[in-house]
Structures are given as structure tokens and as C-alpha cells.
Biopython code that builds the backbone (N, CA, C, O; Angstrom):
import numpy as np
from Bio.PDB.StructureBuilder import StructureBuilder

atoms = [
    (1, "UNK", "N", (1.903, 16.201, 0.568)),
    (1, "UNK", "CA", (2.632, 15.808, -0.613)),
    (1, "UNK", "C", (3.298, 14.445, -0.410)),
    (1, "UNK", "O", (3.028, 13.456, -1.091)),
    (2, "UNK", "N", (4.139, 14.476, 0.529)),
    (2, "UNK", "CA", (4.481, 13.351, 0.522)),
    (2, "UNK", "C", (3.654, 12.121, 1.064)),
    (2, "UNK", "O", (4.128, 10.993, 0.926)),
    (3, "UNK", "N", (2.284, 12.328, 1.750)),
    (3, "UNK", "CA", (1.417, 11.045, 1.936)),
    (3, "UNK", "C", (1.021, 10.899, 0.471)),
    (3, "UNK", "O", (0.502, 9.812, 0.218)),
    (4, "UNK", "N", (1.171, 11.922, -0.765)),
    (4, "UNK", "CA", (0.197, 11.092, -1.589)),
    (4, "UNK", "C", (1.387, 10.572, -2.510)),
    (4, "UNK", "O", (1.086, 10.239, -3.657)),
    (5, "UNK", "N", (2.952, 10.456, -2.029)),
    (5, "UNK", "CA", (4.203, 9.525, -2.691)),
    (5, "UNK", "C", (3.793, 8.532, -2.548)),
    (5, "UNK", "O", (3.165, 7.901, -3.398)),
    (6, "UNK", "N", (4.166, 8.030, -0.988)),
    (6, "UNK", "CA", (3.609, 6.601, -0.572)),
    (6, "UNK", "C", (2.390, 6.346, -0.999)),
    (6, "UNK", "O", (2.524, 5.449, -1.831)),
    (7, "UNK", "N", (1.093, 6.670, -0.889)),
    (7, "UNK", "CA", (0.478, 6.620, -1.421)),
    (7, "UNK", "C", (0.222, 5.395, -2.854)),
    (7, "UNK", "O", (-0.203, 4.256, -3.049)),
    (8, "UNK", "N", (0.733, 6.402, -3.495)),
    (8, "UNK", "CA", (1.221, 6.181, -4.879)),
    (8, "UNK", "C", (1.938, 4.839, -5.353)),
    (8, "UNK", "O", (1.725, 3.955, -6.182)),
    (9, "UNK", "N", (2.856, 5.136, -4.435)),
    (9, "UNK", "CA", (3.991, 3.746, -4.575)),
    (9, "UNK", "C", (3.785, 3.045, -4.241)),
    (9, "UNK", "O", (4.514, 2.097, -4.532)),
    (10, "UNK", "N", (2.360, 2.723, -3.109)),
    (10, "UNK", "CA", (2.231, 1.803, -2.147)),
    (10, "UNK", "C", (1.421, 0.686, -3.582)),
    (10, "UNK", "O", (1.556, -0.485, -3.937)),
    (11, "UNK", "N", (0.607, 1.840, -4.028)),
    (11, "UNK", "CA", (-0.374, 1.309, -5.509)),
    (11, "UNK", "C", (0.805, 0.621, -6.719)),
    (11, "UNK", "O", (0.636, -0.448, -7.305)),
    (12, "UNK", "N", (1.642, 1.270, -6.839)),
    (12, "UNK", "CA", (1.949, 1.147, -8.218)),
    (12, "UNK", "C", (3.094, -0.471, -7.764)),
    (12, "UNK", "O", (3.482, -1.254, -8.632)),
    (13, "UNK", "N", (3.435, -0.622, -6.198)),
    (13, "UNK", "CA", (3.737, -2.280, -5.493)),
    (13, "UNK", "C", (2.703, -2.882, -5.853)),
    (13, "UNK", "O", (2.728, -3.567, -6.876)),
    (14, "UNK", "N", (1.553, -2.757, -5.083)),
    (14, "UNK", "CA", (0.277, -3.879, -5.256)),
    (14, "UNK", "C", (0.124, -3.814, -6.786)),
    (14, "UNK", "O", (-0.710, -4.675, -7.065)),
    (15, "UNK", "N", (0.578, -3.136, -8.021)),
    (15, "UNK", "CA", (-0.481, -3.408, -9.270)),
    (15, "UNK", "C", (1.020, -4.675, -9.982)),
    (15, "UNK", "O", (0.826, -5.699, -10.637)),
    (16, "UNK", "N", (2.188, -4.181, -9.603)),
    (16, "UNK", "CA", (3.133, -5.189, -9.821)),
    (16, "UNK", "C", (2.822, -6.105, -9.353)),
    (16, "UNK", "O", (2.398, -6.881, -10.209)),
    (17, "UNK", "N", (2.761, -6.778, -7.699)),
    (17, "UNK", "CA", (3.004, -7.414, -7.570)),
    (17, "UNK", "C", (1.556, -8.426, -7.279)),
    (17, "UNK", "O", (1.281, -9.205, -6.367)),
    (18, "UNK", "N", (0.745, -7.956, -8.628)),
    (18, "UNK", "CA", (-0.727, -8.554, -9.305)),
    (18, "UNK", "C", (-0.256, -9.224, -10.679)),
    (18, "UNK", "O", (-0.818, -10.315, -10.780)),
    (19, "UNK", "N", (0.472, -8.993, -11.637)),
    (19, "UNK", "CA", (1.350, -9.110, -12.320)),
    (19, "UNK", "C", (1.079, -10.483, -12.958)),
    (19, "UNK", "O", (1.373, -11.287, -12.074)),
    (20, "UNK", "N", (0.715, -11.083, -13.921)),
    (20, "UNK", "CA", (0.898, -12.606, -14.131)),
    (20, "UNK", "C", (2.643, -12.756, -13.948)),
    (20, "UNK", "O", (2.909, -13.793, -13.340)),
    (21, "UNK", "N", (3.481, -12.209, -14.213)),
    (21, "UNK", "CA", (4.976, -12.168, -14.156)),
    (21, "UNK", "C", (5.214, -12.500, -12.834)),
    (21, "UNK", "O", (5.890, -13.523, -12.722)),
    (22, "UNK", "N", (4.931, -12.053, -11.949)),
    (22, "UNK", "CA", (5.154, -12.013, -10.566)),
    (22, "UNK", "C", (4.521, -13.562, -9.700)),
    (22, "UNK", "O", (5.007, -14.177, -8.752)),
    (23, "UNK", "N", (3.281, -13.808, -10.496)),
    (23, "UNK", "CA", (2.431, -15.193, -10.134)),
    (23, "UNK", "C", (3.493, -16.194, -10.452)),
    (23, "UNK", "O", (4.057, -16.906, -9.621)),
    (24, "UNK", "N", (3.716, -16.176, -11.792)),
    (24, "UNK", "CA", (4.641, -17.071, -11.897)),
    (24, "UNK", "C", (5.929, -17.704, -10.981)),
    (24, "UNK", "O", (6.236, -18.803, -10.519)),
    (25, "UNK", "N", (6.450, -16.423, -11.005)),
    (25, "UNK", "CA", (7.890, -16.071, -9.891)),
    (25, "UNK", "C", (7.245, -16.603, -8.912)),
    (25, "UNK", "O", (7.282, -17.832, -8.983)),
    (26, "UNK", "N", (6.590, -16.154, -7.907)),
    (26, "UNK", "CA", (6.118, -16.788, -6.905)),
    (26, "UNK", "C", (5.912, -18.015, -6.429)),
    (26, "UNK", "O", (6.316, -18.499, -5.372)),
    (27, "UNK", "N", (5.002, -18.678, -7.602)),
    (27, "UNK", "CA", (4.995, -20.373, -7.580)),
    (27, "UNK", "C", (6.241, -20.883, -7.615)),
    (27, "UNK", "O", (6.344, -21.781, -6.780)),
    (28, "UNK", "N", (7.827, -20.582, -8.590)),
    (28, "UNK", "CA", (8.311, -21.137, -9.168)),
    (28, "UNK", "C", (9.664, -20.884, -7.453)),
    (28, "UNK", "O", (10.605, -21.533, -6.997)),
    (29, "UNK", "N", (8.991, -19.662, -7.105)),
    (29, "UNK", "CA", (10.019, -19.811, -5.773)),
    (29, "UNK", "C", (9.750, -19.860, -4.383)),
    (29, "UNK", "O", (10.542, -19.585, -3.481)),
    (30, "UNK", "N", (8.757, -20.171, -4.292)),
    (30, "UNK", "CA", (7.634, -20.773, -3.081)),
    (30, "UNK", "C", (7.359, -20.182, -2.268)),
    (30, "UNK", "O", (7.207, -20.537, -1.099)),
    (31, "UNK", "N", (7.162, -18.497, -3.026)),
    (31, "UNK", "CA", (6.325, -17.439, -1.568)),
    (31, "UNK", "C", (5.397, -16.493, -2.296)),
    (31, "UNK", "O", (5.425, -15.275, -2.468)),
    (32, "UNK", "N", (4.618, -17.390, -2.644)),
    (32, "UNK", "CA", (3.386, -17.368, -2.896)),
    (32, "UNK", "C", (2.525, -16.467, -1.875)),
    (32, "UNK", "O", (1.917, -15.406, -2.021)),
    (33, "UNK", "N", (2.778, -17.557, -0.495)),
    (33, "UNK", "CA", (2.110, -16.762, 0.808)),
    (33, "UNK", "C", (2.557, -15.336, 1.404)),
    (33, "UNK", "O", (1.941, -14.426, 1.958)),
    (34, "UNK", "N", (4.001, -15.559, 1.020)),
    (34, "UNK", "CA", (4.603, -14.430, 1.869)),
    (34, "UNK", "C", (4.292, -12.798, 0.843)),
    (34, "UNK", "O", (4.535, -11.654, 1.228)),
    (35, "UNK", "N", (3.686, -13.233, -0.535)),
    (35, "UNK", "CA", (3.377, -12.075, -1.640)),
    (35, "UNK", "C", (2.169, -11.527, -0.700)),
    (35, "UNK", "O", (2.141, -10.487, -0.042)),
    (36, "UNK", "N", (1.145, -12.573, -0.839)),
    (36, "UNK", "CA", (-0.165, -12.260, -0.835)),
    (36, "UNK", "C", (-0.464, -11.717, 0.617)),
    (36, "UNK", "O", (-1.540, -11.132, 0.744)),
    (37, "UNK", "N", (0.516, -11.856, 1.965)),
    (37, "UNK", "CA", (0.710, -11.443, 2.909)),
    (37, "UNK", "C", (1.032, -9.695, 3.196)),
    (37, "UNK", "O", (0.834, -8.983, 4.181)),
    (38, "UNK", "N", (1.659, -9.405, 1.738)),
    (38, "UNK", "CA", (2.375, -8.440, 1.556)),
    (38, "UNK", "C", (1.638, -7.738, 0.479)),
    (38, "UNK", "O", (1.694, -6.512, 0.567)),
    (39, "UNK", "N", (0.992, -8.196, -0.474)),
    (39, "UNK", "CA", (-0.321, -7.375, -1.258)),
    (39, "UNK", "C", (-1.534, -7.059, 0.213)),
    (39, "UNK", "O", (-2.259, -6.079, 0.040)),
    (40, "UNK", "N", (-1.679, -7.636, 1.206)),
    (40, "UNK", "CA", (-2.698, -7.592, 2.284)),
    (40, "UNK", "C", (-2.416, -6.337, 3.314)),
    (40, "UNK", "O", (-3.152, -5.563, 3.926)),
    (41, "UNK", "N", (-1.018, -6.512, 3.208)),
    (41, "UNK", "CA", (-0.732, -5.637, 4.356)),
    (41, "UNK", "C", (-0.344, -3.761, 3.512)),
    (41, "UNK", "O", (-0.403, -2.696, 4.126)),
    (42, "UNK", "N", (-0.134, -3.867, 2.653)),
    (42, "UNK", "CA", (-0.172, -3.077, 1.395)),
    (42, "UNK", "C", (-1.564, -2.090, 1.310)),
    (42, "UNK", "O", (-1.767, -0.880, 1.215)),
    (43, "UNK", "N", (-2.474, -3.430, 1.407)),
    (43, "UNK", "CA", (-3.684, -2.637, 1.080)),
    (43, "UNK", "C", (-4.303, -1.986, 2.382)),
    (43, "UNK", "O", (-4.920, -0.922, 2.332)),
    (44, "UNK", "N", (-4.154, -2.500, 3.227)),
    (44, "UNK", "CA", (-4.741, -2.124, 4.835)),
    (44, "UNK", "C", (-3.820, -0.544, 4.852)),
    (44, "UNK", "O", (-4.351, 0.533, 5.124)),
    (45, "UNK", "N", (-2.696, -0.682, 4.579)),
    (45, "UNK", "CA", (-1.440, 0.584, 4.948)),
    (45, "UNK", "C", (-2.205, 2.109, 3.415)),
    (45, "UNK", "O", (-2.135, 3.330, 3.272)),
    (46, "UNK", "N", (-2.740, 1.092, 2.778)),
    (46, "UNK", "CA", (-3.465, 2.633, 1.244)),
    (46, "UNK", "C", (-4.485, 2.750, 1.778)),
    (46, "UNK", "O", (-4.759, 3.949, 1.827)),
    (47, "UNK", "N", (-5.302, 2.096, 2.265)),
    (47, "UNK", "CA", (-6.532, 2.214, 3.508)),
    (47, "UNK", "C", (-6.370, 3.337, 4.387)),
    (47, "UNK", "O", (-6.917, 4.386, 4.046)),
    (48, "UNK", "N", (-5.583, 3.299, 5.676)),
    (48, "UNK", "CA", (-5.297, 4.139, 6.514)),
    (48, "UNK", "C", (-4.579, 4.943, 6.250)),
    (48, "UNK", "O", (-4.432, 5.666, 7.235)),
    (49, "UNK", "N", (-3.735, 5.413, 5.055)),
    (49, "UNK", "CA", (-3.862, 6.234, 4.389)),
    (49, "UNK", "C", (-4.638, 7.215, 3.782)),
    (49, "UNK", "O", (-4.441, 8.360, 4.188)),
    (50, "UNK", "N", (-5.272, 7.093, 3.117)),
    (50, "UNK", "CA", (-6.164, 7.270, 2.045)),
    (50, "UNK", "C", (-7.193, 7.681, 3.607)),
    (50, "UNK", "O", (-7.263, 8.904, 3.733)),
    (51, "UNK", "N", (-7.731, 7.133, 4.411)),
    (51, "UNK", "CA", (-8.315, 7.405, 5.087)),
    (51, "UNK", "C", (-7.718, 8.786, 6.170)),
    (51, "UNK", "O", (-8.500, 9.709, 6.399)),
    (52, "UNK", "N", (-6.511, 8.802, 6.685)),
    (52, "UNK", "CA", (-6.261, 10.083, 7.222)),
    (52, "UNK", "C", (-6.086, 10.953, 6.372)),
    (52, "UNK", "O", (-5.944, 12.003, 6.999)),
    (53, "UNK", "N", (-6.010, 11.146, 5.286)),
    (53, "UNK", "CA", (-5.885, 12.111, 4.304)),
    (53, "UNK", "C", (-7.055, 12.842, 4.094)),
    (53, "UNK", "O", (-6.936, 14.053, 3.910)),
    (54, "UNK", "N", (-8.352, 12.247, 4.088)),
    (54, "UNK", "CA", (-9.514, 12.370, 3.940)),
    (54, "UNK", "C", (-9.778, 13.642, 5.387)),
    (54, "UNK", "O", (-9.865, 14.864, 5.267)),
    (55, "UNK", "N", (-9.866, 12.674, 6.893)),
    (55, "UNK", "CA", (-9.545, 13.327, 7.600)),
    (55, "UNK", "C", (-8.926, 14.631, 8.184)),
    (55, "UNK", "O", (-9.282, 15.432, 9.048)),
    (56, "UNK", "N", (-7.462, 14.470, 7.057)),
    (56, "UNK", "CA", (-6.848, 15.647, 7.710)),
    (56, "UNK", "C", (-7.714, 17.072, 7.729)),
    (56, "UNK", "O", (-7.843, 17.572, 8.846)),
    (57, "UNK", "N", (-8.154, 17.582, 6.914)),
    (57, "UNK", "CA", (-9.035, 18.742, 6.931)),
    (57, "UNK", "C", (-9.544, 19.077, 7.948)),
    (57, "UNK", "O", (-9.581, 20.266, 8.265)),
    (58, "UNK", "N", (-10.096, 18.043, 8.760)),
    (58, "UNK", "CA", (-10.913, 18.245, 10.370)),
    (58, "UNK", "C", (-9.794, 18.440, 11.469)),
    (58, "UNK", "O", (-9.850, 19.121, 12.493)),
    (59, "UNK", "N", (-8.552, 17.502, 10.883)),
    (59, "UNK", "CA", (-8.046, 17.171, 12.803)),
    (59, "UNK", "C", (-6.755, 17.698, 12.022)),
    (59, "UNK", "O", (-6.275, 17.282, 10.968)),
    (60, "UNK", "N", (-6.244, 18.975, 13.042)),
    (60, "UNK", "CA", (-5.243, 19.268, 12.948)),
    (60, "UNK", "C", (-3.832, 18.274, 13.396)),
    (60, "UNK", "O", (-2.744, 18.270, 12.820)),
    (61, "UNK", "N", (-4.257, 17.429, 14.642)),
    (61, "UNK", "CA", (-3.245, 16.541, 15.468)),
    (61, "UNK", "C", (-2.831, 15.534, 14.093)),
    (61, "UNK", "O", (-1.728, 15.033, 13.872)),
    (62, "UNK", "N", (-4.094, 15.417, 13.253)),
    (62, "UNK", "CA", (-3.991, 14.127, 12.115)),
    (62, "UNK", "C", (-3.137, 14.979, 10.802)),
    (62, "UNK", "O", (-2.738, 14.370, 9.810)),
    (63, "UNK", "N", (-2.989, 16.125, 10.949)),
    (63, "UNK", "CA", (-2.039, 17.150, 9.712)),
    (63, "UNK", "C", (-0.916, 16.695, 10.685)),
    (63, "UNK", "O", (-0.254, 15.713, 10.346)),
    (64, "UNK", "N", (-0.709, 17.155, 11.558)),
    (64, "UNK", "CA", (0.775, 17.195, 11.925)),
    (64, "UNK", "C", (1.151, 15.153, 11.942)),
    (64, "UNK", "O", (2.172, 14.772, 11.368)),
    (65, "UNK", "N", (0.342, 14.241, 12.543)),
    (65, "UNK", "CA", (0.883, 13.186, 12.084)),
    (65, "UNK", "C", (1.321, 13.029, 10.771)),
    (65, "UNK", "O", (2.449, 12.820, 10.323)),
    (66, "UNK", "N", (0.221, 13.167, 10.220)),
    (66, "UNK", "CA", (0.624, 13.041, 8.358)),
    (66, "UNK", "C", (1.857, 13.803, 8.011)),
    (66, "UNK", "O", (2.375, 13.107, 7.137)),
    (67, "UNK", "N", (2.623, 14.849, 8.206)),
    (67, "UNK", "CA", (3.592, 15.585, 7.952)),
    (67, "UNK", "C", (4.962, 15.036, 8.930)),
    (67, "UNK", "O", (6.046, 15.614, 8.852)),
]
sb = StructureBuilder()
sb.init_structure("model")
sb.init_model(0)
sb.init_chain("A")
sb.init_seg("    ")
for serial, (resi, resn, name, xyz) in enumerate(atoms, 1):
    if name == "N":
        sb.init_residue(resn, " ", resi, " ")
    sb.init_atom(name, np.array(xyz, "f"), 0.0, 1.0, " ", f" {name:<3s}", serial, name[0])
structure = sb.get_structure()
């Protein structure tokens, strides 16, 4: 339950901070890089997510991490 919060939230960060609203902000306050650093590392973290979740069913050691 709670991997599929984060999960969730990790998505509903990256779809904000896709945002033409947010592009703007960014240019207008010069971390541009430090967004797109942070949409990157975002997506790698719903990745290995999304990926032990898949997992858990097989590996019990990967239930008790996830919990």
C-alpha cells in the first residue's frame, strides 16, 4: 500500500513539474537544470519501484524491503 503512495506521488511530481507553468518558473529563476535533474532522478526512483513491486510476488526478502 504504501509503495503504491509514493508511487503515485512520485507521478503526480513529475506530471507537475512537466507543467508549461513550471517551464516558465524555471527559466525565469535559473534552475532549469536542477528541475530536469530532479524529473530524472524521479523517474529512475518510479522505475525501481514499479520494478520491485512487480517482483515482490517471487522474493519474499523484496516484500519485507518494500514494507
Amino acid at each position: 500500500m504504501a509503495e503504491s503512495i509514493a508511487f503515485e506521488m512520485a507521478a503526480k511530481v513529475s506530471e507537475k513539474l512537466g507543467s508549461a507553468a513550471y517551464e516558465r518558473i524555471s527559466l525565469a529563476w535559473g534552475v532549469r537544470e536542477e528541475l530536469e535533474k530532479l524529473k530524472q532522478t524521479l523517474a529512475v526512483n518510479r522505475a525501481v519501484v514499479l520494478y520491485a513491486e512487480q517482483q515482490q510476488a517471487r522474493n519474499h526478502e523484496l516484500t519485507h524491503w518494500l514494507c
